[in-house]
ZAMARGU-4260 file (C-alpha; in steps of 0.2 Angstrom, whole numbers, plus 5000, padded with zeros to 4 digits):
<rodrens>
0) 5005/5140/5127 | 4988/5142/5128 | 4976/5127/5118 | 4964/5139/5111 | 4978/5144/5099
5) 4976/5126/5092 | 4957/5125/5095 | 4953/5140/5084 | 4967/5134/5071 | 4959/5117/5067
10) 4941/5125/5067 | 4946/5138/5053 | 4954/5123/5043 | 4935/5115/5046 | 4924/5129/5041
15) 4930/5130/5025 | 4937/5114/5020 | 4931/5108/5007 | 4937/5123/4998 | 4954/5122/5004
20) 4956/5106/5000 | 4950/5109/4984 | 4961/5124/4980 | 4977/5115/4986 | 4974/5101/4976
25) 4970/5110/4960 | 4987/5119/4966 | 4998/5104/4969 | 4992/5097/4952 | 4994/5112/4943
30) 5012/5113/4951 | 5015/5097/4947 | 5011/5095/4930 | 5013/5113/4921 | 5021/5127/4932
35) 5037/5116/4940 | 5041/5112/4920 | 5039/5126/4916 | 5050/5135/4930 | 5062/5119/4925
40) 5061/5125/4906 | 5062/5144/4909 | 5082/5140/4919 | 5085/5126/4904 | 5083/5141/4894
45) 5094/5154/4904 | 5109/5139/4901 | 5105/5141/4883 | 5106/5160/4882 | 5122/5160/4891
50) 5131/5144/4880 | 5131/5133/4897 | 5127/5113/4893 | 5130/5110/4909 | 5133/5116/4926
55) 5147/5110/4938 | 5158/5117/4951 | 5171/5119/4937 | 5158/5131/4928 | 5147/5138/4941
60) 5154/5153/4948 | 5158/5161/4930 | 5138/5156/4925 | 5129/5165/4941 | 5140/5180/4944
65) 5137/5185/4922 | 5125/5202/4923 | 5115/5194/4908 | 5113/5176/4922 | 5110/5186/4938
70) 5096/5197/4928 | 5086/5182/4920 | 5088/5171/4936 | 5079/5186/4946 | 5066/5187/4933
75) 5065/5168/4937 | 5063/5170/4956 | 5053/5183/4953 | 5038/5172/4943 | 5041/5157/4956
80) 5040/5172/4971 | 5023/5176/4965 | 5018/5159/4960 | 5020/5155/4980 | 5012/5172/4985
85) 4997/5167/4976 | 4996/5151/4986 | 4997/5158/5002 | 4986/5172/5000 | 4973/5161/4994
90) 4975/5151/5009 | 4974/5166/5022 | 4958/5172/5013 | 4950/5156/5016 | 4955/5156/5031
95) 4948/5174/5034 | 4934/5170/5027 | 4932/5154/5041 | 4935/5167/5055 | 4921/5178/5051
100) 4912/5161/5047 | 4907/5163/5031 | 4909/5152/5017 | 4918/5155/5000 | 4921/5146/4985
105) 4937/5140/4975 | 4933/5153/4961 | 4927/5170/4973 | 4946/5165/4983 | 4957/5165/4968
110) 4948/5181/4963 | 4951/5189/4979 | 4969/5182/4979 | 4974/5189/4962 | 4968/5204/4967
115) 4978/5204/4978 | 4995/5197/4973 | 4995/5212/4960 | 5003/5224/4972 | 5018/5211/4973
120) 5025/5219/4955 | 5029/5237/4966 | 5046/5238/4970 | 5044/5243/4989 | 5036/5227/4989
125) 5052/5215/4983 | 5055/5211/5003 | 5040/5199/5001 | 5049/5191/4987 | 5064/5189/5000
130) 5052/5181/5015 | 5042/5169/5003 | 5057/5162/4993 | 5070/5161/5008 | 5062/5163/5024
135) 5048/5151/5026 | 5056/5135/5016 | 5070/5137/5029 | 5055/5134/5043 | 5045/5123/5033
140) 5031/5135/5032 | 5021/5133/5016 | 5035/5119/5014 | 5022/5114/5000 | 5021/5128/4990
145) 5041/5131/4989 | 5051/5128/4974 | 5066/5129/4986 | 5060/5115/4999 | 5074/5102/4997
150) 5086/5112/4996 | 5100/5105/5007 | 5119/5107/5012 | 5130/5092/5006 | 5136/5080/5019
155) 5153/5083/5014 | 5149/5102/5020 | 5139/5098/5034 | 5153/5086/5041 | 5166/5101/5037
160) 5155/5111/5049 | 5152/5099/5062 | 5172/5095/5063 | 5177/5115/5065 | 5172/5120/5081
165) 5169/5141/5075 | 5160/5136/5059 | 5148/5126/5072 | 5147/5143/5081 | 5143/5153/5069
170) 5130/5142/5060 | 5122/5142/5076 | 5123/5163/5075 | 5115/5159/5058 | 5101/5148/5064
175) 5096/5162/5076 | 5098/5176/5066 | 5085/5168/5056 | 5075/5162/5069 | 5072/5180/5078
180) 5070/5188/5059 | 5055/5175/5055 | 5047/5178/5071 | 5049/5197/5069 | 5041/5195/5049
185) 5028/5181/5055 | 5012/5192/5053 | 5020/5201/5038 | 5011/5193/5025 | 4994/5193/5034
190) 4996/5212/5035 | 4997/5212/5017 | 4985/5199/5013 | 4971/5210/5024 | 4978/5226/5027
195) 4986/5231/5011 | 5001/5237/5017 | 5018/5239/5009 | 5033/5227/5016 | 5041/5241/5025
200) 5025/5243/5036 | 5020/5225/5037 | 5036/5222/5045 | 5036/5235/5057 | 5017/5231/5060
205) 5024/5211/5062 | 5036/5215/5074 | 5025/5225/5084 | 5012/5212/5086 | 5023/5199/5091
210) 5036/5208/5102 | 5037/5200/5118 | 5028/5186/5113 | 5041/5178/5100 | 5045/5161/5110
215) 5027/5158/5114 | 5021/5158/5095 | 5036/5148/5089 | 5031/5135/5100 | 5014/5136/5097
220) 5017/5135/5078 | 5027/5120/5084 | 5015/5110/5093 | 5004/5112/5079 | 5013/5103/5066
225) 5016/5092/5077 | 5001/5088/5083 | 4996/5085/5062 | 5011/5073/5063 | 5004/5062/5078
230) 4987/5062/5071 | 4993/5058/5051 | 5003/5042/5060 | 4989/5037/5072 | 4977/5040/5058
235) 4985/5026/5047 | 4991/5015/5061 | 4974/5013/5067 | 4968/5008/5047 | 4982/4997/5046
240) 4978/4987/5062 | 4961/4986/5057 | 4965/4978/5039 | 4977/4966/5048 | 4964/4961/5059
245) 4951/4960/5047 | 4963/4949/5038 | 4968/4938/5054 | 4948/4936/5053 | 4946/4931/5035
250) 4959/4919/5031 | 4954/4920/5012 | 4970/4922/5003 | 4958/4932/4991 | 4951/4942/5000
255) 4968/4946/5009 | 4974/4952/4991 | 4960/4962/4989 | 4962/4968/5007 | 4983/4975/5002
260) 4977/4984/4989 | 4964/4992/5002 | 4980/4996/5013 | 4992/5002/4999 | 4978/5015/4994
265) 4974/5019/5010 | 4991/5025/5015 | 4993/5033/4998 | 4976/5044/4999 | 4979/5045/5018
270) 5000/5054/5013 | 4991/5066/4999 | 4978/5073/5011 | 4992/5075/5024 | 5002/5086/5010
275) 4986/5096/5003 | 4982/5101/5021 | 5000/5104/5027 | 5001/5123/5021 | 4983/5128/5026
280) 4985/5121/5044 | 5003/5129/5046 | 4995/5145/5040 | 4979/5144/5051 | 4990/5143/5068
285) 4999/5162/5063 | 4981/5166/5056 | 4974/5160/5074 | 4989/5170/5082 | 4987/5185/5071
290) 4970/5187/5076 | 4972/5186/5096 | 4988/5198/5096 | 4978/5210/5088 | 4964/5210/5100
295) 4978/5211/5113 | 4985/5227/5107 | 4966/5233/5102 | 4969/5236/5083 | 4954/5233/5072
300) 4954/5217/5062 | 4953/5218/5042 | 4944/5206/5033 | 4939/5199/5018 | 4924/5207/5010
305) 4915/5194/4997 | 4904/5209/4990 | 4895/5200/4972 | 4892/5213/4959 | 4890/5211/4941
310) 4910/5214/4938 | 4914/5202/4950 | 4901/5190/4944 | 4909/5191/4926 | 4925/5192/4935
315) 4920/5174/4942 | 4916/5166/4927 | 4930/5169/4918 | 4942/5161/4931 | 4928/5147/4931
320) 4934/5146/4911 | 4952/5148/4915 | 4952/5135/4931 | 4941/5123/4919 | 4956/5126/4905
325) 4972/5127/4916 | 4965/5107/4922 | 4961/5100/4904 | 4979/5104/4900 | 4987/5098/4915
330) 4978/5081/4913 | 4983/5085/4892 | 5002/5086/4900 | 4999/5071/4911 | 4992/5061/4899
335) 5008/5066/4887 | 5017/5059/4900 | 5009/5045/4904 | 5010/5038/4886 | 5031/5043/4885
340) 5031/5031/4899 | 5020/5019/4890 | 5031/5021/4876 | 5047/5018/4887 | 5053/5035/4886
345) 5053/5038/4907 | 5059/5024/4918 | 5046/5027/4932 | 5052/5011/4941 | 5049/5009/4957
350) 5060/4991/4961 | 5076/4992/4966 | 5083/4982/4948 | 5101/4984/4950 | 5113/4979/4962
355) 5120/4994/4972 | 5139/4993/4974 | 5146/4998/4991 | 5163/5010/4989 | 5175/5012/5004
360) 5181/5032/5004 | 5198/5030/5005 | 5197/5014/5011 | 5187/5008/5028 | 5192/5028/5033
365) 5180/5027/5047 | 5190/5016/5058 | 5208/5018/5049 | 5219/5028/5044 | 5211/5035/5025
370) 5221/5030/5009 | 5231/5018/5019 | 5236/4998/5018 | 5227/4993/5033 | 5212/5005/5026
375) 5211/4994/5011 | 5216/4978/5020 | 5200/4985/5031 | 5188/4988/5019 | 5190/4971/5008
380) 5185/4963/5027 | 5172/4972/5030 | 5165/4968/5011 | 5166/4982/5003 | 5163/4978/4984
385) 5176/4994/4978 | 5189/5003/4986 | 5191/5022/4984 | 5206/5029/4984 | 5216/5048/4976
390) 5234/5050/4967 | 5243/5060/4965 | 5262/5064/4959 | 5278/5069/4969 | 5293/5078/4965
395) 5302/5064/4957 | 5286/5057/4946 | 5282/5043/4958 | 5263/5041/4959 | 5256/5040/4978
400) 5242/5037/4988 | 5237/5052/4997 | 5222/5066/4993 | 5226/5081/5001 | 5238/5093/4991
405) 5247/5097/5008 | 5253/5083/5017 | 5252/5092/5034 | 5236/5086/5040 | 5240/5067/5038
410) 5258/5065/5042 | 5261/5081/5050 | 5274/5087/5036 | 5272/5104/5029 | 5274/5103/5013
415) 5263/5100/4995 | 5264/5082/4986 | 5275/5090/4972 | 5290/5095/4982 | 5290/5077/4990
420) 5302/5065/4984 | 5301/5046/4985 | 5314/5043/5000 | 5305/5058/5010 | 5290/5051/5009
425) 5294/5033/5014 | 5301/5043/5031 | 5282/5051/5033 | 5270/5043/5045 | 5253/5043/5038
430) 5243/5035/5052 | 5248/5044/5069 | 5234/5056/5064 | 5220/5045/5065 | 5224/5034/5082
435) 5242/5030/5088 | 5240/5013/5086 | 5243/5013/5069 | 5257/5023/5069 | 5271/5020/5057
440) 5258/5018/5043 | 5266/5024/5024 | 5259/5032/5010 | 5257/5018/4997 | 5264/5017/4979
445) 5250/5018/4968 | 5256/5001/4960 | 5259/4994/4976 | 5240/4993/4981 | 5237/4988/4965
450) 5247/4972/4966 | 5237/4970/4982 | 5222/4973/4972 | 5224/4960/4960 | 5231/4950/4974
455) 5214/4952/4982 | 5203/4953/4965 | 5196/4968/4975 | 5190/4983/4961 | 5199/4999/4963
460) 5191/5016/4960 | 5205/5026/4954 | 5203/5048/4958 | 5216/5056/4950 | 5219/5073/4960
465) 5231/5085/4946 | 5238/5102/4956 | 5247/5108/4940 | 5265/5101/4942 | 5262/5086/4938
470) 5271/5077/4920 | 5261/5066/4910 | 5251/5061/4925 | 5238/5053/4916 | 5248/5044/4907
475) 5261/5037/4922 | 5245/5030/4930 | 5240/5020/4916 | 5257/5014/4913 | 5257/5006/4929
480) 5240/4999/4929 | 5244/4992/4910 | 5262/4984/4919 | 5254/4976/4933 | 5241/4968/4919
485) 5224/4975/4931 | 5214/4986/4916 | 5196/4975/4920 | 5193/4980/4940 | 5199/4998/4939
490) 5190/5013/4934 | 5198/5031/4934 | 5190/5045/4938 | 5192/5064/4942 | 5183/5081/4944
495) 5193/5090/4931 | 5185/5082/4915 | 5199/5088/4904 | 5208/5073/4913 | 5198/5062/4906
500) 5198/5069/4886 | 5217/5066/4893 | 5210/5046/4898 | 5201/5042/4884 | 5215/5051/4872
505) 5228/5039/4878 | 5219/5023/4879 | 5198/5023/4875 | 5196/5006/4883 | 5197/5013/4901
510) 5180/5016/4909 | 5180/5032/4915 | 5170/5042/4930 | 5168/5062/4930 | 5167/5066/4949
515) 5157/5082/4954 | 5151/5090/4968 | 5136/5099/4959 | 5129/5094/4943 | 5114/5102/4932
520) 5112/5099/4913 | 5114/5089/4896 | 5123/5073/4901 | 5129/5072/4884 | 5138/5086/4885
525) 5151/5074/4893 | 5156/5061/4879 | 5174/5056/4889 | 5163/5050/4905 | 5157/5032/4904
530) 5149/5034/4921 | 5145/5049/4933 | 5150/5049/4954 | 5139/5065/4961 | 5137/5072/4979
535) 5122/5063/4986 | 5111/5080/4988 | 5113/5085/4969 | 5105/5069/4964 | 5087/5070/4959
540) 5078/5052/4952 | 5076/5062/4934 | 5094/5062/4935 | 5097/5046/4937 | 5084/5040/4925
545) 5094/5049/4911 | 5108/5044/4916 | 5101/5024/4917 | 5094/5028/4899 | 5112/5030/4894
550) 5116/5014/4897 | 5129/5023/4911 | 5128/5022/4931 | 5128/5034/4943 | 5139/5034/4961
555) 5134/5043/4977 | 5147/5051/4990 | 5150/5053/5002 | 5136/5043/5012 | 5138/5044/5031
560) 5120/5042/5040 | 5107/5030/5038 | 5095/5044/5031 | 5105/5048/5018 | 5109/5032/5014
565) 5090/5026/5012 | 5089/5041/5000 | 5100/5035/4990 | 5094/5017/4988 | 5078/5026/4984
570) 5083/5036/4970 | 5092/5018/4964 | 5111/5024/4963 | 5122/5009/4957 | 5136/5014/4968
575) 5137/5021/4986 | 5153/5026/4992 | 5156/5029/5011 | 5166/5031/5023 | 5155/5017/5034
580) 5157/5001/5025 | 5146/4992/5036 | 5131/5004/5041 | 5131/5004/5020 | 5129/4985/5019
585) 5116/4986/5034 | 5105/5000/5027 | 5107/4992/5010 | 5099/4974/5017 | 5085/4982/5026
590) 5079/4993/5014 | 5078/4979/5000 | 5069/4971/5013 | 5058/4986/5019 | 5047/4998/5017
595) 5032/5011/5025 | 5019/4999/5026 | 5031/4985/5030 | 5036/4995/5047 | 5017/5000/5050
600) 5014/4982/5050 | 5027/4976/5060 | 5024/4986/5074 | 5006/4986/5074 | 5009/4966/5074
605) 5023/4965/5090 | 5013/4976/5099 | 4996/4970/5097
</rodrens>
């Protein structure tokens, strides 16, 4: 890797850095404020046209495969495709414009860039579409100006995967796949940012320029972001131990106070320069690349050309007017919002007010046998606050403990939960499967763990898992919570919500949870659901504010790792349920105890 890669990168960023961080501010703000509303408005509306209050996985397949959704969702894409476009080809003019060492403003680069972008609207150009809303969030590339950025896989997925050795192998197939096609398209965009050339020649171009050199630049891309990363923590580590000092110095409880501000701003001003410049530096190392591989091969650069005439010079003011406009509304729209908060109409709180609630999956499932005795008995010792646990119904209406359909993969019996009656199943061992020493272990009666339950005063989070055999199911379990007098710690939940119109139809005093893997939508669109249990990476701190405002709560599964975990406590979830009971009540502590600038400290102060 050679260092002049890096060198010249940072000193494009310099040369014109004022006006790049001058457009990617005015771009984040106007991201923030107008066009990620109104790209939120726009799909709010595509649900309208096609009668869909709300999405789940009951729902979601029949909304997207519809001609009339695919069509208006590639419109959408379409808009936030060339949204993006424009903030990366604004970036590599600049950046042009740094090589040759000449200077440009905001206004003369968004000129240039619209120009540019206007070739985006021909159809041999719809791979760029592709590339820019696919491609580069998958390697963070211009991770600021994607839509798509946090997009993630559900743990409950990702664990699937990670458990099947061929899924594993084939994701790893995938990961390369997309590795060796973004290397082969990584100068496709500067080739039509400079060159003006279709996507079918950009890509061949790409390709060419980068054959033979493909691990080199990805590692050279790499050590750039990395190295912003060092020097964005170094940066405010060294503020931070100066402040502490200083403090140590002054002994003033005054000026101390004063002095926390000082640091809670600095670390706030020191993150938003870190994003603004995020894009521009990962695009200045393929600029910096782009540049030597086409000396290498002996192809003559293309450049910007700032040529001032009296069209451009009207051209100019009128983006001057626009710019000056498209910011008063923005800080119109902020200032709308401000006051809705002001009013008590957004919950923008920051504190963790309520008390998170930890659920065992299945019981303490990660150390027993799931939806067992000894994995309640487990979880109520580790302190778990609810216990998690499916029903369903056998041959003979008895009402079990168990969640798969198939009773194959815990007890080793092939056959479905309906064909079962009561006697075969007190012959199934249900804990073999997890470790031998628990070997022996039944499938409980449904009101046998509740006796325990109440036994225990442990609350009970009820799933009822219907496969379409089942008689009055609903109504069964009911009766035998009613029999063994336990209605106040028990909620029942499930993810087909016509079980619980079936709930609330029997008895309307039972609280209620609608369990779903994916949600989008009008929460009141569910009347039967007194609280909501959602996947962890479907859940956005909007979502949770309605739901808050509702006066309802909000439960996360499945939480496994510690990462996911402190996102969850973040977006301040009132229930976490995992299969880790005690990394749960861990995390849980710190975090209430924690923070950034509380780690920055603590380091700086054992170290030093």
């Amino acid at each position: 890797m050679d260092l002049k890669h890096i060198q010249e990168s940072f000193k494009m960023i310099r040369y014109n850095l004022k006006t790049l961080v001058g457009f990617e501010f005015f771009f984040k703000l106007l991201t923030l404020l107008f066009f990620t509303p109104l790209f939120v408005h726009l799909f709010d509306i595509i649900m309208k046209v096609r009668g869909f209050p709300y999405l789940t996985l009951e729902n979601i397949i029949p909304f997207f495969l519809h001609p009339y959704t695919i069509i208006l969702l590639i419109i959408l894409l379409t808009l936030i495709a060339i949204y993006t476009l424009f903030d990366i080809t604004t970036i590599i003019v600049i950046l042009d414009c740094s090589y040759q060492e000449k200077k440009v403003n905001i206004i003369n680069a968004i000129r240039i860039s619209l120009e540019k972008c206007r070739n985006i609207f021909y159809f041999k150009n719809i791979g760029f579409s592709l590339l820019i809303l696919f491609l580069l969030p998958f390697f963070n590339v211009g991770v600021s100006t994607s839509f798509f950025s946090e997009i993630m896989l559900p743990e409950f997925i990702q664990e699937y995967i990670h458990k099947n050795q061929v899924l594993v192998f084939f994701s790893i197939l995938l990961c390369l796949f997309f590795i060796l096609l973004f290397l082969r398209l990584l100068y496709a965009i500067h080739y039509y940012v400079l060159e003006n050339t279709s996507f079918h020649v950009a890509r061949k171009k790409s390709h060419i320029l980068g054959h033979k050199h493909h691990i080199k630049d990805l590692i050279t891309l790499f050590v750039i972001q990395l190295t912003l990363l060092i020097f964005f923590i170094f940066y405010i580590a060294l503020g931070l131990f100066l402040i502490i000092k200083i403090q140590d110095i002054l002994g003033n409880v005054l000026l101390k106070s004063i002095l926390t501000t000082i640091l809670f701003g600095f670390v706030a001003i020191s993150f938003l320069i870190f994003t603004i410049l995020s894009a521009p530096i990962s695009y200045a190392g393929i600029s910096s690349l782009y540049y030597v591989r086409k000396k290498e091969l002996g192809e003559e650069g293309n450049h910007i050309s700032i040529i001032m005439n009296e069209k451009n010079t009207k051209t100019n003011k009128f983006l001057k007017r626009i710019f000056i406009g498209i910011t008063i509304i923005s800080l119109g729209i902020g200032s709308v919002f401000t006051y809705g908060v002001y009013k008590g109409k957004y919950n923008i709180d920051i504190e963790y007010t309520r008390e998170i609630e930890i659920t065992a999956h299945r019981g303490a499932s990660s150390l027993y046998p799931e939806n067992t005795m000894v994995a309640f008995l487990g979880a109520k010792n580790l302190g778990a606050d609810v216990i998690e646990l499916d029903v369903q119904q056998t041959k003979d209406k008895e009402i079990i403990i168990i969640h798969d359909k198939n009773l194959k993969r815990t007890t080793g019996f092939d056959r479905n939960v309906w064909e079962v009656t009561k006697e075969e199943r007190q012959n199934l061992d249900a804990g073999s499967f997890f470790k031998n020493e628990f070997s022996g272990e039944k499938i409980p009666l449904l009101e046998e763990v509740l006796v325990w339950a109440k036994e225990n005063d442990m609350k009970l989070n009820i799933e009822l898992k219907p496969t379409g055999k089942e008689e009055n199911f609903e109504f069964s379990v009911i009766d035998i919570i009613k029999r063994v007098d336990y209605m106040d710690k028990v909620v029942l939940a499930s993810q087909v919500y016509q079980v619980l119109e079936n709930i609330k139809n029997i008895d309307k005093t039972i609280k209620t949870v609608y369990v779903a893997s994916l949600f989008y939508g009008d929460i009141h669109a569910f009347p039967c659901a007194d609280d909501f249990s959602l996947e962890t990476s479907t859940i956005t701190k909007g979502l949770v504010n309605r739901i808050h405002e509702e006066g309802k709560q909000i439960y996360a599964w499945t939480i496994n790792t510690k990462e996911n975990l402190e996102k969850a406590i973040e977006l301040n979830v009132d229930n976490i349920i995992t299969d880790d009971v005690e990394l749960a009540k861990k995390t849980i502590i710190i975090n209430r105890k924690s923070n950034l600038i509380y780690e920055y400290v603590k380091w700086i102060e054992t170290h030093f």
